[in-house]
Each structure stands twice: as structure tokens, then as C-alpha cells.
MINU-216482 format. One record per residue: y, z, x of N, C-alpha, C, CB in turn; residue in one letter. Coordinates in steps of 0.1 Angstrom, whole numbers. Atoms other than C-alpha are relative to their C-alpha. Glycine has a CB too. Layout:
BEGIN
+-------+-------+-------+-------+-------+-------+-------+-------+-------+-------+-------+-------+------+
|  n_c2 |  n_c3 |  n_c1 | ca_c2 | ca_c3 | ca_c1 |  c_c2 |  c_c3 |  c_c1 | cb_c2 | cb_c3 | cb_c1 | resn |
+-------+-------+-------+-------+-------+-------+-------+-------+-------+-------+-------+-------+------+
|     Y |     Z |     X |     Y |     Z |     X |     Y |     Z |     X |     Y |     Z |     X |    a |
...
+-------+-------+-------+-------+-------+-------+-------+-------+-------+-------+-------+-------+------+
# end
This chain:
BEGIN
+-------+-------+-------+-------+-------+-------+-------+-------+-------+-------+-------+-------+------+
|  n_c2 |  n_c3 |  n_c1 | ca_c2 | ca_c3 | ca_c1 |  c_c2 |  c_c3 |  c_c1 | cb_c2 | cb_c3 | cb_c1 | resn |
+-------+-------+-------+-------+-------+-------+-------+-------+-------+-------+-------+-------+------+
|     4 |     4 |   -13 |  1103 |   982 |  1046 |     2 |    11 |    10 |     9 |   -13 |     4 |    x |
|    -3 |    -9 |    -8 |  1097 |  1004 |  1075 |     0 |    -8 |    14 |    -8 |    12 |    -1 |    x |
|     0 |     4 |   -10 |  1111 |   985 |  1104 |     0 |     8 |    15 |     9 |    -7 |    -2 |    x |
|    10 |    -5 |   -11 |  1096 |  1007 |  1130 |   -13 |    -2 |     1 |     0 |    12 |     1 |    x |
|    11 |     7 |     1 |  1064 |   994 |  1119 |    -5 |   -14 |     8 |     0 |    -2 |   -13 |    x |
|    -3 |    15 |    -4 |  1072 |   958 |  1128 |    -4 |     0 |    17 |    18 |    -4 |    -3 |    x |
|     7 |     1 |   -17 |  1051 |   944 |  1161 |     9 |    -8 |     4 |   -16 |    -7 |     4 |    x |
|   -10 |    14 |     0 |  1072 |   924 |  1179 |   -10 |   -10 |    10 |    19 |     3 |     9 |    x |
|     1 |     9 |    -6 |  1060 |   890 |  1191 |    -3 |    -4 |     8 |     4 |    -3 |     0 |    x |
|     1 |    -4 |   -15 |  1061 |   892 |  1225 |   -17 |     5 |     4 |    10 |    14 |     3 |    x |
|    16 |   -11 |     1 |  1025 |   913 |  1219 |    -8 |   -16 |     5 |    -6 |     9 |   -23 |    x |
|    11 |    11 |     1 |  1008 |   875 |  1217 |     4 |    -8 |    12 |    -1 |    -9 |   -14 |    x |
|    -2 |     8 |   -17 |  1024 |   861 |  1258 |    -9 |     6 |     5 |    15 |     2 |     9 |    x |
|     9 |    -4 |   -12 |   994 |   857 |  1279 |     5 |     4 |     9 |    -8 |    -6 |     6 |    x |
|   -10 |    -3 |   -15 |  1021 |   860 |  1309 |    -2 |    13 |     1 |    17 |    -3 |    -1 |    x |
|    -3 |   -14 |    -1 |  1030 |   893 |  1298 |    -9 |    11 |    -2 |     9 |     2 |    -9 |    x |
|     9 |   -14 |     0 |   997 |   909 |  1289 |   -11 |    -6 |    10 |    -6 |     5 |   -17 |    x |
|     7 |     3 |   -12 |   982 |   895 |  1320 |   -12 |    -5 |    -4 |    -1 |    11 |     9 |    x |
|    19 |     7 |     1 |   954 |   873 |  1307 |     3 |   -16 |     9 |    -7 |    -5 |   -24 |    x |
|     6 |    13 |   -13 |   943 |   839 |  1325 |    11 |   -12 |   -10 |   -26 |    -6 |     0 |    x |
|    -7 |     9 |     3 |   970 |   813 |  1319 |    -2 |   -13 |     5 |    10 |     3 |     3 |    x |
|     3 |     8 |    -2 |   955 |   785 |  1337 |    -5 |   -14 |    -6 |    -4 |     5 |     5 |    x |
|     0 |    11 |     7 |   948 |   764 |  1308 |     6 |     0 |   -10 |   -10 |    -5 |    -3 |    x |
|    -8 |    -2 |     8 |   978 |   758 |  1293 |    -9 |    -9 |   -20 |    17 |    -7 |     9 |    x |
|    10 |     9 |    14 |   958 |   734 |  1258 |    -3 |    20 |    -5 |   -22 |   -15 |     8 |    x |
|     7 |    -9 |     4 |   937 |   765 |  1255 |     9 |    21 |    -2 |   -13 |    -3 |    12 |    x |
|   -15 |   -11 |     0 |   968 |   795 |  1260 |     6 |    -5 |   -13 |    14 |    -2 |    17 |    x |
|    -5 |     4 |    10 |   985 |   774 |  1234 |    -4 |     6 |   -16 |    -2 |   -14 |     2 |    x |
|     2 |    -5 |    11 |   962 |   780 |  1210 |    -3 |    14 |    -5 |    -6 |    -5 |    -4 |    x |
|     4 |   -14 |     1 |   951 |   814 |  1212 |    16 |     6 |     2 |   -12 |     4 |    13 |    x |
|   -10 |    -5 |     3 |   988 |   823 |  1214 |     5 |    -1 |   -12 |     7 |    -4 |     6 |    x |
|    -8 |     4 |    16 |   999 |   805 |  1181 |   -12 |     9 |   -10 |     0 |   -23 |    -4 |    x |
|     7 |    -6 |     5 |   966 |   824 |  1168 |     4 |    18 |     5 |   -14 |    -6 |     3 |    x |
|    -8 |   -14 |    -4 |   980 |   859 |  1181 |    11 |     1 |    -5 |     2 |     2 |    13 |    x |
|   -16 |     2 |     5 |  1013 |   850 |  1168 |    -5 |     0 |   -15 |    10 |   -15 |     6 |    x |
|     3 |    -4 |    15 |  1000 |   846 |  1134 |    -3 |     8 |    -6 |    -5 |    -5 |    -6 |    x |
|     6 |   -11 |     4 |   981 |   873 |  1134 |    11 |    18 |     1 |   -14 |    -1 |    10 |    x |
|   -15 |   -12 |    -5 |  1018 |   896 |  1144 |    -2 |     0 |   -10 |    16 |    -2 |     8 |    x |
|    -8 |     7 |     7 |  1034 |   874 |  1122 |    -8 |     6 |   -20 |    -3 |   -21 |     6 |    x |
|     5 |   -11 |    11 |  1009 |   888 |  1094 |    -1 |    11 |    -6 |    -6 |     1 |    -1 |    x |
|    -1 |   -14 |    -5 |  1011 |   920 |  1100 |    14 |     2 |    -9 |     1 |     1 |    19 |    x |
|   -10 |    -2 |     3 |  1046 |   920 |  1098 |     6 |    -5 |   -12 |     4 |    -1 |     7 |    x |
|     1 |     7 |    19 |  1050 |   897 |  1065 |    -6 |    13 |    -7 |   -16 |   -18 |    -4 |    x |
|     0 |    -8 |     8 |  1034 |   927 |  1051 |     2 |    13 |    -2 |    -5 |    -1 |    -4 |    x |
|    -8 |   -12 |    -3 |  1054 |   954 |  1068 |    13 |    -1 |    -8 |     4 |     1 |    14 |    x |
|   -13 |     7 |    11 |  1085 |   933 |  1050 |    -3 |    -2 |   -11 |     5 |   -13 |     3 |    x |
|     5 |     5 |    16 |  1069 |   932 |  1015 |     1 |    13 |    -8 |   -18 |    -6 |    -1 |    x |
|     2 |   -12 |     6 |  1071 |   956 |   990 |   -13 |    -1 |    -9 |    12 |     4 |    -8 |    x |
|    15 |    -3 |     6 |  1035 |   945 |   969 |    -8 |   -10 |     8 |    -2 |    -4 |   -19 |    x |
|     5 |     7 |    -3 |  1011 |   928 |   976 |     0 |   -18 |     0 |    -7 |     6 |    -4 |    x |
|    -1 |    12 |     8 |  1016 |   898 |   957 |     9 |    -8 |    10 |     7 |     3 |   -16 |    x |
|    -7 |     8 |   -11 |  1045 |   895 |   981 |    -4 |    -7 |    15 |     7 |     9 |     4 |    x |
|     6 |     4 |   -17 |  1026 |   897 |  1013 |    -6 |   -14 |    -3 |   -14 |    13 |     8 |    x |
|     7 |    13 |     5 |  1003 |   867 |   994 |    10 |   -12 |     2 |    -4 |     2 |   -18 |    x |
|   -14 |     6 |     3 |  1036 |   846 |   988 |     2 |    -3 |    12 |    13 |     8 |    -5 |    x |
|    -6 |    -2 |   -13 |  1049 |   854 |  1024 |   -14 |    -9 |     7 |     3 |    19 |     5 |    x |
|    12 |     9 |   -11 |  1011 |   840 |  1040 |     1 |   -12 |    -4 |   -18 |     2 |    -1 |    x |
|     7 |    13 |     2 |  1009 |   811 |  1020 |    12 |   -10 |     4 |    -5 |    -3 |   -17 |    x |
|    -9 |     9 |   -13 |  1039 |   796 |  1040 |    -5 |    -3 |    16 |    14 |     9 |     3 |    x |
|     4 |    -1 |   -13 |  1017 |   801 |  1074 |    -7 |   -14 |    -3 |    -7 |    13 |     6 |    x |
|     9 |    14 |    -3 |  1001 |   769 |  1084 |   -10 |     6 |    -1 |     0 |   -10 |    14 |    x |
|    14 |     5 |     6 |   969 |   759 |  1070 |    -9 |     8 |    13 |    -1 |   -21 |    -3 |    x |
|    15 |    -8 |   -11 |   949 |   767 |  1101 |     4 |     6 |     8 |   -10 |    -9 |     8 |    x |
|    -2 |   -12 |    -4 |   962 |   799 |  1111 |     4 |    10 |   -15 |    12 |    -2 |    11 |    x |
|    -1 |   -13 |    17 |   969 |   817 |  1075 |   -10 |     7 |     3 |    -4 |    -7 |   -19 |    x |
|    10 |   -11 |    -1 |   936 |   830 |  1083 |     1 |     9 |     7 |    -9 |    -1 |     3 |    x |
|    -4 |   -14 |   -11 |   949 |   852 |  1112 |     9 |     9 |    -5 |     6 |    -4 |    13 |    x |
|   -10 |   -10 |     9 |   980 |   861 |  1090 |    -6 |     8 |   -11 |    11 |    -9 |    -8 |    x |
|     5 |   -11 |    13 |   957 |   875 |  1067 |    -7 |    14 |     7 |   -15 |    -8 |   -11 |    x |
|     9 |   -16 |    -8 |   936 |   899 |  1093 |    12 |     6 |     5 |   -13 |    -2 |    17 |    x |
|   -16 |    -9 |    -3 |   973 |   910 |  1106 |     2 |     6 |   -12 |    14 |    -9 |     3 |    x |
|    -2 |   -11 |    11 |   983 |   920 |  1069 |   -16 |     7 |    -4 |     7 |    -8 |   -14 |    x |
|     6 |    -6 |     1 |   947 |   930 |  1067 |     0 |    19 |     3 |    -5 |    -7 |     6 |    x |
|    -5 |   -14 |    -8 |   957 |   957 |  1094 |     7 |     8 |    -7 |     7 |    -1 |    12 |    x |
|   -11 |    -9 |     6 |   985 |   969 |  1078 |    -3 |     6 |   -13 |    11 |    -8 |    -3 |    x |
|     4 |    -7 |    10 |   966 |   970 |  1044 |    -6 |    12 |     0 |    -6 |    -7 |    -6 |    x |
|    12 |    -7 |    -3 |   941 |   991 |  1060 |    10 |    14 |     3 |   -12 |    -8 |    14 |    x |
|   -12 |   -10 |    -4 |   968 |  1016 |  1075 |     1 |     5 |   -15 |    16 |    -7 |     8 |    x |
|    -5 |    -3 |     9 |   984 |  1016 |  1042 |    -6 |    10 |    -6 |     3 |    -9 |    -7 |    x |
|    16 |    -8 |     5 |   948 |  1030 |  1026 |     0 |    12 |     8 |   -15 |    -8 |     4 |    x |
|     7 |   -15 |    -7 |   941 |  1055 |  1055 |    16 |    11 |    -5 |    -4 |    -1 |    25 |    x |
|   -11 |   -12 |    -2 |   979 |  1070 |  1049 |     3 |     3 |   -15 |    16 |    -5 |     8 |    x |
|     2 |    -4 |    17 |   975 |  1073 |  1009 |   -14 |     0 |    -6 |     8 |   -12 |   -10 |    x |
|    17 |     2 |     2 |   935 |  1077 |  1004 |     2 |     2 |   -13 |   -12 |     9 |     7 |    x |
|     5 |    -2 |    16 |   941 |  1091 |   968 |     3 |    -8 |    -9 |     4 |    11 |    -7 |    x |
|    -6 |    11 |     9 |   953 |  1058 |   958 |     0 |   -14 |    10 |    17 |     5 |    -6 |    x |
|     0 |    13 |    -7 |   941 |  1031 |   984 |    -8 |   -11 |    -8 |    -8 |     2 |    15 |    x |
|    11 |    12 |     2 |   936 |   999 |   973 |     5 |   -11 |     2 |    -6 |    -1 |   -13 |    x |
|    -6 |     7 |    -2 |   957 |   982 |   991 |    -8 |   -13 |     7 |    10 |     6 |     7 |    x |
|     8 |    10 |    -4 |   930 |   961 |  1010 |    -7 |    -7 |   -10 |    -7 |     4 |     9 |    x |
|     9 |     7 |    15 |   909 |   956 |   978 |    11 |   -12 |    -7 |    -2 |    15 |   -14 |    x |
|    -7 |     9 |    -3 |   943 |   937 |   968 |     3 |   -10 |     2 |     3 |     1 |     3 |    x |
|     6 |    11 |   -13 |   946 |   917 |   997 |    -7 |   -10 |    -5 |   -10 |     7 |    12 |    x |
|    13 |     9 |     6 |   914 |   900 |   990 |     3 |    -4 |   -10 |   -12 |     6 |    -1 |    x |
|    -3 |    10 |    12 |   925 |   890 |   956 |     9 |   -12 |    -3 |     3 |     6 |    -8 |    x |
|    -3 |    15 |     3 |   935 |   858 |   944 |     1 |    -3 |    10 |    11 |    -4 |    -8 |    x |
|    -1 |     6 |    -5 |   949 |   841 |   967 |    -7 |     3 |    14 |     9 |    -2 |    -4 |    x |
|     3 |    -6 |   -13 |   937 |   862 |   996 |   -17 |     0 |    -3 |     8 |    17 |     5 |    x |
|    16 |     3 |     0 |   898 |   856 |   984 |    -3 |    -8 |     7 |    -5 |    -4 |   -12 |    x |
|     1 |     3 |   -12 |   895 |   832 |  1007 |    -7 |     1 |    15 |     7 |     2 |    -1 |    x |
|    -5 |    -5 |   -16 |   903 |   852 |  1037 |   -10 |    15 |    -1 |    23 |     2 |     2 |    x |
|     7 |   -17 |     1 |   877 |   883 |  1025 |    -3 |    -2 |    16 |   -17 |     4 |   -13 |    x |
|     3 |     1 |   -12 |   860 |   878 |  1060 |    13 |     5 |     9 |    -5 |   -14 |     2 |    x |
|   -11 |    -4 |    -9 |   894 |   882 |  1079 |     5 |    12 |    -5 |    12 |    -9 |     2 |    x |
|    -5 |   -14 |     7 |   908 |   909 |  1056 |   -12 |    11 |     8 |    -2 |    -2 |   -21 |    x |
|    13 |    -5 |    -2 |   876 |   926 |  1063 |     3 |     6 |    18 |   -13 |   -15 |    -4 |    x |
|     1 |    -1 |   -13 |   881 |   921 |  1106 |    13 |     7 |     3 |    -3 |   -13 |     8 |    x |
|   -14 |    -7 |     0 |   921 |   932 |  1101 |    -1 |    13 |    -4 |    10 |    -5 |    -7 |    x |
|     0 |    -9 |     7 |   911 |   961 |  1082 |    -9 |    12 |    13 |    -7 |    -7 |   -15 |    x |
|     7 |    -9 |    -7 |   886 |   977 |  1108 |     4 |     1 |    14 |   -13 |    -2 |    -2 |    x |
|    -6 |    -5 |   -15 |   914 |   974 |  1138 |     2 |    12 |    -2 |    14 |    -6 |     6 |    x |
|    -6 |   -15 |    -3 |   931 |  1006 |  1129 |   -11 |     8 |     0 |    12 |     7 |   -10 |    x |
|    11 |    -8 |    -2 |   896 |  1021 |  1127 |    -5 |     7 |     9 |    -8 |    -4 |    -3 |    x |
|     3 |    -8 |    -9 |   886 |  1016 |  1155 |     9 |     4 |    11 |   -10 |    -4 |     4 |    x |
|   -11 |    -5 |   -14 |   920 |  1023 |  1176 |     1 |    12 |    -2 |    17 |    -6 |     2 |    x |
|    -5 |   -15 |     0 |   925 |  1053 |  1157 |   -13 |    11 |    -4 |    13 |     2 |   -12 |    x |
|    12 |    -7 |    -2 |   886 |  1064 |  1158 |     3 |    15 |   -12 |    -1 |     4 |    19 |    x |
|    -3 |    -8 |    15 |   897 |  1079 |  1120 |   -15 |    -1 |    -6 |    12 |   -10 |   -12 |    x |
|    13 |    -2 |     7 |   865 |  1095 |  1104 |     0 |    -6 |   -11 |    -4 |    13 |    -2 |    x |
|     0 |     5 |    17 |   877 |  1081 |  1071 |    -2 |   -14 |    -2 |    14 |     4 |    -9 |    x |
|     5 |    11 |     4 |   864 |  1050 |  1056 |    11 |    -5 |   -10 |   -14 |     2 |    -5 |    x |
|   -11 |     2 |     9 |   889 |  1027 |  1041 |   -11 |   -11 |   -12 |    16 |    -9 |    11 |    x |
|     3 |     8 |    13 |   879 |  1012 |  1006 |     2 |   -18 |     5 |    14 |     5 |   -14 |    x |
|     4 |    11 |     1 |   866 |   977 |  1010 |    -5 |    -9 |    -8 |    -4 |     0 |     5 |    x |
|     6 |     8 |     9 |   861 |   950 |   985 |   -14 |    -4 |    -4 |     4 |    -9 |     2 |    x |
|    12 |    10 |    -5 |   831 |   935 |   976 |     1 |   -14 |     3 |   -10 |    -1 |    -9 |    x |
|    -5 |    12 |    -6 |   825 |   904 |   990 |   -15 |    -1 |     4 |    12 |     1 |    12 |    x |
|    16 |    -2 |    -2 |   793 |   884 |   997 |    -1 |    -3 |    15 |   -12 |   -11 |   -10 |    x |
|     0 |    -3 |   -13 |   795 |   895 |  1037 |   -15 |     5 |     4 |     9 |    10 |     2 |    x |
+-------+-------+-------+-------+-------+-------+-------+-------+-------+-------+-------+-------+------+
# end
């Protein structure tokens, strides 16, 4: 585990990152969807294989797992750009139980792309996208 990796939480309060709080219903959910999508992230900052991170999602509620998967998406994707002669950590991902969730894997995978405007292309599954 590299707990300097770890996002903390906080990241997904509209309060705190100054977005429109005026409808609390609609804040609710788009928070608990931000939060899962940490919360994913970090499930596979705390994992040592994959298999784990799989394990660790399939405890997230049913209709948000999909966000916990583009969060460990991200992280898979990282993982790839920081070991290319052996990425296949997103390809992974997407398997078994994370087949599914190719589509989100897929949208988690191309944050660090474009934050870190990296020329390199991270290995992506097939998938019928």
C-alpha cells in the first residue's frame, strides 16, 4: 500500500469545492457518486492484486460500484503509465468480475491522461465500445 496515494474523501463536499448546493436531493447524489468513485480509487490503493481490488468493489452498493470501478480504473491506469513494460493492470480490471464495468474502467482510466497530458497510451482492453 502506498498511503500517500490515498484521496481523501473530503475531495467529493460540494461545500468545500464550491459547487451549487442549492438542491440538497440532487448534492446528495452526486456526492455519494463522488464518494464512490474516491472510495474506488482508494480500495485499489489498499490492494495488493487485482483480484483484491474486485473483492473490495463488490461490497460497494449496487448502484454506485460503477463509480468504484472508474476510481480503481484511475489508479489502474497510473499503475500502467508507471510500469509500461508490464501494464496490464487495467486489462485486469475489466476482467471477470469488472466486465461489467468496461465502459467505466475505460472513463477512470483516461483521468490521469488527461491531467497529466502523458504522450503515452495506456493498454486498454477490448471491449465492444
Amino acid at each position: 500500500m502506498h498511503p500517500h496515494l490515498v484521496l481523501p474523501l473530503r475531495l467529493a463536499d460540494f461545500d468545500r469545492r464550491g459547487f451549487r448546493t442549492d438542491r440538497p436531493a440532487a448534492r446528495a447524489v452526486l456526492e455519494r457518486a463522488a464518494s464512490s468513485f474516491l472510495s474506488g480509487y482508494n480500495a485499489a490503493v489498499r490492494s495488493s492484486s487485482i483480484a483484491e481490488v474486485q473483492s473490495r468493489l463488490q461490497d460497494f452498493e449496487e448502484d454506485y460500484r460503477g463509480f468504484g470501478y472508474e476510481g480503481a480504473g484511475m489508479h489502474a491506469a497510473l499503475a500502467d503509465l508507471s510500469r509500461p513494460w508490464s501494464a496490464s493492470a487495467v486489462t485486469e480490471l475489466a476482467s471477470q468480475q469488472g466486465q461489467d464495468y468496461g465502459y467505466l474502467i475505460h472513463v477512470g482510466a483516461g483521468w490521469p491522461l488527461s491531467l497529466l497530458r502523458s504522450p503515452h497510451v495506456v493498454r486498454l482492453p477490448a471491449t465492444p465500445l
